[in-house]
LOFI-109825 format. One record per residue (C-alpha): residue in one letter; x, y, z; residue number from 1. Coordinates in steps of 0.05 Angstrom, whole numbers. Example, Ala and Ser with C-alpha at 12.3 -4.5 7.8 and 13.67 -1.06 7.14 Angstrom:
A_246_-90_156_1
S_273_-21_143_2
***
This chain:
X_736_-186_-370_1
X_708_-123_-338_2
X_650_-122_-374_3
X_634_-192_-355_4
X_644_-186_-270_5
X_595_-126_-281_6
X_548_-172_-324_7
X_542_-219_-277_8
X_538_-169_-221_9
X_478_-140_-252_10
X_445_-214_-275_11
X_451_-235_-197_12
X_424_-170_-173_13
X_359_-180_-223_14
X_361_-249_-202_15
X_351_-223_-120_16
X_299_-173_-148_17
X_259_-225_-174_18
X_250_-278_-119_19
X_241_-227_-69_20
X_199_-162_-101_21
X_203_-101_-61_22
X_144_-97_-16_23
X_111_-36_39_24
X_123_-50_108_25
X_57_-42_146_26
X_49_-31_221_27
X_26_-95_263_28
X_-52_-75_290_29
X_-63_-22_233_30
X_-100_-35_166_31
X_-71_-34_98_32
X_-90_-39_28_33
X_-66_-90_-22_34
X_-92_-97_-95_35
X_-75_-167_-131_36
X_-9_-189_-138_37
X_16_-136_-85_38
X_48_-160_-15_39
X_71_-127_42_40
X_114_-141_102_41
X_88_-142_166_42
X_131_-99_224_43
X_147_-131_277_44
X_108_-197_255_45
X_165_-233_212_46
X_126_-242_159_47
X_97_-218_86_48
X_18_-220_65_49
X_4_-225_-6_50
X_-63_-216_-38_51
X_-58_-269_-92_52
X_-137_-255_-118_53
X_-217_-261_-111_54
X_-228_-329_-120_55
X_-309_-311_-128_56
X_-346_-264_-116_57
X_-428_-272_-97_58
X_-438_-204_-68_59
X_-514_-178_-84_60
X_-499_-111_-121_61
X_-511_-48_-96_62
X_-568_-34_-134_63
X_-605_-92_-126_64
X_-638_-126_-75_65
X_-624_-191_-52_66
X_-650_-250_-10_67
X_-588_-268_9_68
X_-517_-222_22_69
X_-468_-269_-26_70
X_-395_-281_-12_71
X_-329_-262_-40_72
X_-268_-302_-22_73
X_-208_-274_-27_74
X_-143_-311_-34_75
X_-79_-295_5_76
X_-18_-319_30_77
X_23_-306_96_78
X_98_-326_82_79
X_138_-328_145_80
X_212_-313_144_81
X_249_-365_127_82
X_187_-421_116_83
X_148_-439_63_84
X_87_-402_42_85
X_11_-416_74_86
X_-53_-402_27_87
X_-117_-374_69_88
X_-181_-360_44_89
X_-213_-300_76_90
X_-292_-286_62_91
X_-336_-220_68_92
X_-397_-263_73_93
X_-377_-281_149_94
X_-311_-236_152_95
X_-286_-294_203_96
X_-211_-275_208_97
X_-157_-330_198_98
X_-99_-349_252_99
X_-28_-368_240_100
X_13_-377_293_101
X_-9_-329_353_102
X_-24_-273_298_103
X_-103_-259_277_104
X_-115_-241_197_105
X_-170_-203_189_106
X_-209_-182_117_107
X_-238_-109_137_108
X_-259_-100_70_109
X_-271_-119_-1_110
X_-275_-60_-44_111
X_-307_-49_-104_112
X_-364_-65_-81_113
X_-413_-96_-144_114
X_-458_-62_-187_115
X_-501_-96_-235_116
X_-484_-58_-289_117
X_-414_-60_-282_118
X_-361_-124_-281_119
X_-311_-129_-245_120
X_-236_-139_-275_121
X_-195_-181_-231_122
X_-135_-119_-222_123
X_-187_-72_-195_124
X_-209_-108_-132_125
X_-179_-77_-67_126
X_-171_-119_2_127
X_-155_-85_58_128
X_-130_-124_115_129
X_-110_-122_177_130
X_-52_-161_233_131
X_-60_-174_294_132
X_-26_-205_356_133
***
């Protein structure tokens, strides 16, 4: 009978861990760095920013040269305590920043930046992003 409270203890607890993965809390106004699949809760902003991945990426490599700059759109999502999540798309090509609610999301930067002799794996893009009010 023991056994089984502690079972079921430790099933819930897993459970909990689960749905709601332990994330960084960043500072509202200061940048932070998130690589795919990572979040982080945002102080004093009630909310959590994940970077879910690079949708595409255009960027003219380094070591070529280009007519035009490219773009690479990188998907996140801002989930507000207590509401549903919202996906954004944020792009280097114009680094416009997005708005939800009275708070500003800005991409500051996509990093690695391309090479033409190198691809790109999906887990070793970084996005470093910033909160505002």
């Amino acid at each position: 009978m023991r056994y089984g409270i502690v079972l079921a203890m430790l099933l819930a607890v897993t459970a909990c861990m689960e749905k709601n993965p332990s994330s960084p809390t960043v500072p509202l106004n200061q940048q932070f760095e998130l690589a795919p699949g990572q979040s982080a809760n945002v102080q004093g902003a009630s909310i959590r920013v994940s970077f879910l991945r690079v949708l595409g990426d255009s960027r003219c490599p380094a070591d070529a040269l280009c007519i035009q700059g490219g773009d690479a759109i990188v998907g996140i999502q801002v989930e507000p305590d207590g509401s549903p999540a919202v996906p954004y798309e944020l792009h280097t090509g114009d680094m416009r920043p997005v708005k939800h609610g009275d708070l500003t999301i800005e991409l500051v930067q996509l990093s690695p930046y391309p090479f033409s002799s190198r691809t790109i794996q999906p887990d070793e893009y970084r996005a470093t992003l910033r909160v505002t009010r």
